[in-house]
C-alpha positions as CSV (number, residue, x, y, z in Angstrom):
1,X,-9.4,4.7,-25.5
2,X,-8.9,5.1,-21.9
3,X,-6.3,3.3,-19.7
4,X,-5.9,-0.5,-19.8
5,X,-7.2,-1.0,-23.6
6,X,-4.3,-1.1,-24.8
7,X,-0.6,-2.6,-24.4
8,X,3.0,-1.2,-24.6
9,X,3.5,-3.1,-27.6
10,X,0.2,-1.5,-29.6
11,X,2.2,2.0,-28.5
12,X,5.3,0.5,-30.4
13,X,3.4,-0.9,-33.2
14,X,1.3,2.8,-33.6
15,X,4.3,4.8,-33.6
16,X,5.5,2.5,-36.5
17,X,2.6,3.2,-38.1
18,X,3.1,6.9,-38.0
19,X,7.0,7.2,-39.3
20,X,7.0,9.3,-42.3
21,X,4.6,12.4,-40.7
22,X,6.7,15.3,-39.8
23,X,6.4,18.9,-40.4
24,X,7.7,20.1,-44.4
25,X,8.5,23.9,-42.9
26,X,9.9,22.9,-40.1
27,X,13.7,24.7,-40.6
28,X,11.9,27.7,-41.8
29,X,9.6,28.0,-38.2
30,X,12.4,27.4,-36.2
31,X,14.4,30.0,-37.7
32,X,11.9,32.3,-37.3
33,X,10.6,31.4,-34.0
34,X,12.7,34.5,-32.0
35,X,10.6,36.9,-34.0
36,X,7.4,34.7,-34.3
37,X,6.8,33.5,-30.9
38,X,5.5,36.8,-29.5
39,X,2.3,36.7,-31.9
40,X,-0.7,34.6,-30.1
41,X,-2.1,33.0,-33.3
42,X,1.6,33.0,-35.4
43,X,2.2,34.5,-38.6
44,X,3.6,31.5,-40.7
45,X,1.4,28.7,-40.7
46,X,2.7,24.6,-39.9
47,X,2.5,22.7,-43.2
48,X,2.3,18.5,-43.0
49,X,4.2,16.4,-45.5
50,X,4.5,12.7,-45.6
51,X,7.8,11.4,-46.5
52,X,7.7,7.7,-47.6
53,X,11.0,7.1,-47.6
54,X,11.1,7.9,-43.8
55,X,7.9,5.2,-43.3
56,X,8.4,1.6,-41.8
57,X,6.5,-0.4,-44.6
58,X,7.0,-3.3,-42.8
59,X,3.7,-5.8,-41.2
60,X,2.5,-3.9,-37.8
61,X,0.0,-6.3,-35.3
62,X,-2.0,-3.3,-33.5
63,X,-4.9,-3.9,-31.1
64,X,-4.8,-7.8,-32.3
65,X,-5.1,-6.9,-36.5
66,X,-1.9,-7.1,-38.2
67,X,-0.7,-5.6,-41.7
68,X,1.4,-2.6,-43.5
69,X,-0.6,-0.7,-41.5
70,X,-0.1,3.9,-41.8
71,X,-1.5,6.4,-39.9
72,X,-5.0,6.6,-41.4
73,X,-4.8,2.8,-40.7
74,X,-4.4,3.2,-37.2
75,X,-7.0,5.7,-36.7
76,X,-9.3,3.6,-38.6
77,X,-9.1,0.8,-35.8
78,X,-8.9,3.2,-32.8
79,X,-12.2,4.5,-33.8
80,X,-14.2,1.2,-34.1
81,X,-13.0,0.0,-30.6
82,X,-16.1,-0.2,-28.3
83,X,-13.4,0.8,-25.4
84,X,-13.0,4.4,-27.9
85,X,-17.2,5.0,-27.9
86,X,-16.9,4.2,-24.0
87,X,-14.4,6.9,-23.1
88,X,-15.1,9.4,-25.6
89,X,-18.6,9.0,-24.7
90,X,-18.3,9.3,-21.2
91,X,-15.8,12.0,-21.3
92,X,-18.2,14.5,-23.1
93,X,-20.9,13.6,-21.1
94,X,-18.1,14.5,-17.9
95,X,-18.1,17.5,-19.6
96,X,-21.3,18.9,-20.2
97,X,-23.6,17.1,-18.2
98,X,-22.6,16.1,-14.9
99,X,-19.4,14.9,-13.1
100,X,-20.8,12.0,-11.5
101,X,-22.5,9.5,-13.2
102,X,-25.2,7.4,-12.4
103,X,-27.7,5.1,-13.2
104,X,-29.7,7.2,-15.9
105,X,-26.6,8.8,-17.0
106,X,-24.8,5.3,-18.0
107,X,-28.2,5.0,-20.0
108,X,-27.7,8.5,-21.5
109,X,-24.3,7.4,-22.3
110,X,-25.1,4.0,-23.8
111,X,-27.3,6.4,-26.0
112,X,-24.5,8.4,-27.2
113,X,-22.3,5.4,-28.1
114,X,-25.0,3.8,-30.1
115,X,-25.2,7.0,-31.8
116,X,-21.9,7.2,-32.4
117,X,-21.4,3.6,-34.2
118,X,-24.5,4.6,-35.8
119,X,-22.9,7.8,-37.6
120,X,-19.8,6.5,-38.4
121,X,-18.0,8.2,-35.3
122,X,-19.7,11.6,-36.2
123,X,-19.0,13.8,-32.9
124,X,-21.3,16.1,-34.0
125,X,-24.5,13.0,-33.9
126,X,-23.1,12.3,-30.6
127,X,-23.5,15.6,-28.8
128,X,-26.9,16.1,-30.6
129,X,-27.8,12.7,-29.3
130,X,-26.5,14.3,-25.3
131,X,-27.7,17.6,-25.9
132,X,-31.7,16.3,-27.1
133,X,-32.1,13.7,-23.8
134,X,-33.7,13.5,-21.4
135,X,-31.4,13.7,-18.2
136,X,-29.2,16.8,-20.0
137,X,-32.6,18.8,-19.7
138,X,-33.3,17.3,-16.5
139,X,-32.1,19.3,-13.3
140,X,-29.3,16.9,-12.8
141,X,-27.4,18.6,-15.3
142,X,-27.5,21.7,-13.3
143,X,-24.5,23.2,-11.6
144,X,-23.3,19.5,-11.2
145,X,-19.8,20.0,-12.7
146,X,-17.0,21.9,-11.1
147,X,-15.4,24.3,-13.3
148,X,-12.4,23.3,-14.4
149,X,-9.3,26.2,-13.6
150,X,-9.2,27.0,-17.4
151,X,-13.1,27.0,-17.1
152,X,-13.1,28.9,-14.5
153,X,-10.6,31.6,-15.4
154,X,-12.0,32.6,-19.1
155,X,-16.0,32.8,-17.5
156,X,-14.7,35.3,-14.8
157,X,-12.0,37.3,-17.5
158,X,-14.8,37.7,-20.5
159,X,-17.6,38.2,-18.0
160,X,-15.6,41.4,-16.5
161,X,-14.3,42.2,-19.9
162,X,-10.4,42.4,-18.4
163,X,-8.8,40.9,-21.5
164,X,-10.5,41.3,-24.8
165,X,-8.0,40.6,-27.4
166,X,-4.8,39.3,-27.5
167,X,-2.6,41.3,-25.4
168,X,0.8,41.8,-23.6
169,X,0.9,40.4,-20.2
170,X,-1.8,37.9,-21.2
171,X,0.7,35.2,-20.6
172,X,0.6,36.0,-16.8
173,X,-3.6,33.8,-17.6
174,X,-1.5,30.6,-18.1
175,X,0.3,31.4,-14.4
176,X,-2.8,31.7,-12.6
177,X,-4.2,28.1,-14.1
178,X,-1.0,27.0,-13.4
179,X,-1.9,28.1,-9.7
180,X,-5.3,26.7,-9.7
181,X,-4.2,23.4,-10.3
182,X,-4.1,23.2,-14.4
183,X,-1.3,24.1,-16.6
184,X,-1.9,24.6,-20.0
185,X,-0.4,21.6,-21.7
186,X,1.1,20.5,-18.6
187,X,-1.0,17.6,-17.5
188,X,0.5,15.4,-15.0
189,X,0.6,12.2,-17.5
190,X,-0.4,10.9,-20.5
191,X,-3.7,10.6,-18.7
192,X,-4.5,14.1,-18.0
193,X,-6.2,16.2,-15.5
194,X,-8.2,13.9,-12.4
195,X,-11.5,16.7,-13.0
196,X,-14.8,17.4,-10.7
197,X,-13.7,17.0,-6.8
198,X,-10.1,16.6,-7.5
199,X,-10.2,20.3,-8.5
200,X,-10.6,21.4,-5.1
201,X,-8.8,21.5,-2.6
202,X,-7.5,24.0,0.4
203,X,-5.1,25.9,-1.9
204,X,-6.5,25.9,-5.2
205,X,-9.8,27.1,-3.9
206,X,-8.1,30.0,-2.6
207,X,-6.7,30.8,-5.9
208,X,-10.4,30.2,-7.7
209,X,-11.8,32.3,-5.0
210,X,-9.7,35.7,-5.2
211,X,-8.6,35.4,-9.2
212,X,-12.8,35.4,-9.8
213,X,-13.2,38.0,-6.8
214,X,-10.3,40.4,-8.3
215,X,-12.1,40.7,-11.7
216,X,-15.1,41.1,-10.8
217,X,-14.5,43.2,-8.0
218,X,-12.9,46.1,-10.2
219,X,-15.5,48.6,-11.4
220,X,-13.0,50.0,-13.7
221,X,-13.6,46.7,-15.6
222,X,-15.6,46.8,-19.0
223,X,-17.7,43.9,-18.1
224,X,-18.5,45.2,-14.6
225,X,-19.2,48.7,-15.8
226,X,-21.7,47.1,-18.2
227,X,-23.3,45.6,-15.0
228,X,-23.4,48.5,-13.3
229,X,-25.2,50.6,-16.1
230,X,-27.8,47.9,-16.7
231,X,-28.8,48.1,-13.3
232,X,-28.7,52.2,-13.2
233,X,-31.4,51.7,-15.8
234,X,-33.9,49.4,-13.7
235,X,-36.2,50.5,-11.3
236,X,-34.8,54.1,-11.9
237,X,-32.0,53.2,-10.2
238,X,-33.1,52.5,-7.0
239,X,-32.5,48.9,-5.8
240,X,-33.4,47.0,-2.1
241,X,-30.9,44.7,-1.2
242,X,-32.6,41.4,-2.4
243,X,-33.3,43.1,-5.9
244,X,-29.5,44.3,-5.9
245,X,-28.7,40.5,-5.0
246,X,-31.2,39.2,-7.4
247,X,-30.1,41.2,-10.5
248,X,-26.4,40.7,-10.1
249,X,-26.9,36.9,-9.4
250,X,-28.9,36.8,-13.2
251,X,-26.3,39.4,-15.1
252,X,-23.7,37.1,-13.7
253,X,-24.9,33.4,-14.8
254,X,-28.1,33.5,-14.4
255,X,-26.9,31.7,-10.8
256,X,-28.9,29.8,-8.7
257,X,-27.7,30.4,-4.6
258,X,-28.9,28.0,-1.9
259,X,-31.4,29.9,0.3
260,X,-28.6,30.2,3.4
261,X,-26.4,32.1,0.6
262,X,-29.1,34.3,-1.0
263,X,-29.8,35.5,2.7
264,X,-26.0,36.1,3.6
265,X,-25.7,38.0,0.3
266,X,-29.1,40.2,1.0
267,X,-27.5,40.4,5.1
268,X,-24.7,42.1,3.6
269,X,-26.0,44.4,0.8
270,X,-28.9,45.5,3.7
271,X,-26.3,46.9,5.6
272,X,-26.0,50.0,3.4
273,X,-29.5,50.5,2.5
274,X,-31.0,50.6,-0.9
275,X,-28.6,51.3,-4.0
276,X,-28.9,54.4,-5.4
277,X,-27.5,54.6,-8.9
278,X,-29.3,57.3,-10.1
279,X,-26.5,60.2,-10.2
280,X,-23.5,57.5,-10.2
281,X,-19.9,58.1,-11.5
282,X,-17.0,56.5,-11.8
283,X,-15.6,54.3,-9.0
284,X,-18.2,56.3,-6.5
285,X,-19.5,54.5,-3.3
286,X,-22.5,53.4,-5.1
287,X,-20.4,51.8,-7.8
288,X,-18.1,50.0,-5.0
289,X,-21.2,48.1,-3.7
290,X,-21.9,46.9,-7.2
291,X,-18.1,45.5,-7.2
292,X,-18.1,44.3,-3.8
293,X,-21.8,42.4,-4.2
294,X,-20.2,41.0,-7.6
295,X,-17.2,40.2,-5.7
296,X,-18.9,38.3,-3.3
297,X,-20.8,36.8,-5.3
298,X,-18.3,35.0,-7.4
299,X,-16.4,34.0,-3.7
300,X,-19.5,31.9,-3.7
301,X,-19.6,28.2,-3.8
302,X,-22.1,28.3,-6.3
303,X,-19.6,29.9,-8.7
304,X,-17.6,27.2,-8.7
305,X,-20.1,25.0,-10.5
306,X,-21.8,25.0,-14.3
């Protein structure tokens, strides 16, 4: 619902609500947690169970309606509130449209919410209702949000094809969001991650920078050696500069450059000459201008947006 549209007493008064809904295998999970925890997805799956003899049955007064109000109850009322359609609303359209938001996105928006009274608080209605308008096809919606660490992090990983499945030492993912400004599950408060600009700033873009340059950077990397054979196939492997600056920039996004960093990126690749990719192998000089282009490229500004 967003902050301010709701009192410390409605808090008091949900969590009444609520008493009752706890976990039925809870014992059983916790004594198998030191053999469980290791597996990503967990073996032994969380079962709910309502216990009524653990509920407050009393009369609840949440977000000014009052009665013997449960859980279902409470959702129930959270959903109809015009402050819920506002921030949920708004929120999505944060996250795939655009960061800021202005005039004809509060109109997008006030789309979306009608939409979303309309379906009987259907999600799925309201992201068809985003994704069909106007301003989400418009190029407003184009590299107008900053990734977000997580974001950020997964796009460079499955692009270079470093982690594929779940694996040992995957943990040390969480450490570098952590260092980019997002722990997983570790907002600051209740209210969560400040997003867009507040990503940024002198350290974490450091961190964004060389975490996206490492991976892609390393030809020894499935996703980069995918890259690297697409572009032995064009042209019969021969590539100028601005075509080895073109191709990368599309097998990467596709990624649109401002012309001053299209023209540094071509500066730099001219230095060597035209690619040759013909009689390549593994971690030669030819591949390490592939990396080092790809490398640069993500060190970009432009990376840093969707």
């Amino acid at each position: 619902m967003g902050i301010g549209n709701y009192t410390e007493q409605d808090i008091k008064e949900c969590s009444r609500a609520f008493t009752g809904w706890t976990l039925k295998n809870a014992e059983f999970m916790a004594m198998r947690a030191s053999k469980d925890s290791i597996w990503p997805y967990g073996r032994i799956a969380w079962h709910f169970e309502y216990r009524d003899d653990d509920h407050d049955h009393g009369e609840k007064t949440f977000l000014g309606e009052a009665g013997n109000f449960n859980g279902e109850d409470i959702i129930e009322i959270i959903v109809r509130q015009e402050a819920t359609a506002e921030f949920v609303c708004r929120r999505l359209f944060q996250y795939f449209a655009s960061d800021e938001v202005d005039g004809d996105g509060r109109e997008t928006i006030q789309g979306m919410k009608d939409t979303y009274f309309d379906s009987g608080y259907e999600i799925r209605s309201v992201l068809r209702t985003l994704f069909n308008s106007d301003y989400f096809k418009s190029h407003r919606a184009r590299y107008s949000r900053i990734k977000g660490p997580v974001e950020l992090l997964v796009g460079a990983i499955r692009m270079a094809g470093s982690y594929q499945t779940p694996t040992f030492g995957a943990q040390t993912l969480a450490a570098q969001a952590l260092y980019m400004g997002q722990g997983l599950l570790q907002p600051p408060t209740v209210e969560g991650w400040h997003e867009g600009m507040e990503w940024i700033d002198s350290g974490t873009l450091v961190e964004r920078v060389n975490f996206a340059a490492r991976q892609m950077g390393d030809v020894q990397n499935p996703g980069v050696r995918s890259i690297i054979a697409r572009l032995a196939r064009e042209g019969e492997g021969v590539l100028t500069a601005e075509q080895l600056v073109g191709r990368c920039l599309d097998l990467m996004g596709p990624i649109s450059v401002s012309e001053g960093t299209a023209s540094s990126l071509v500066a730099l690749a001219e230095r060597d000459g035209d690619l040759d990719l013909k009689e390549h192998h593994p971690g030669d000089d030819a591949e390490r201008r592939v990396g080092n282009m790809l490398r640069l490229i993500a060190s970009t500004k432009e990376y840093q947006l969707a």
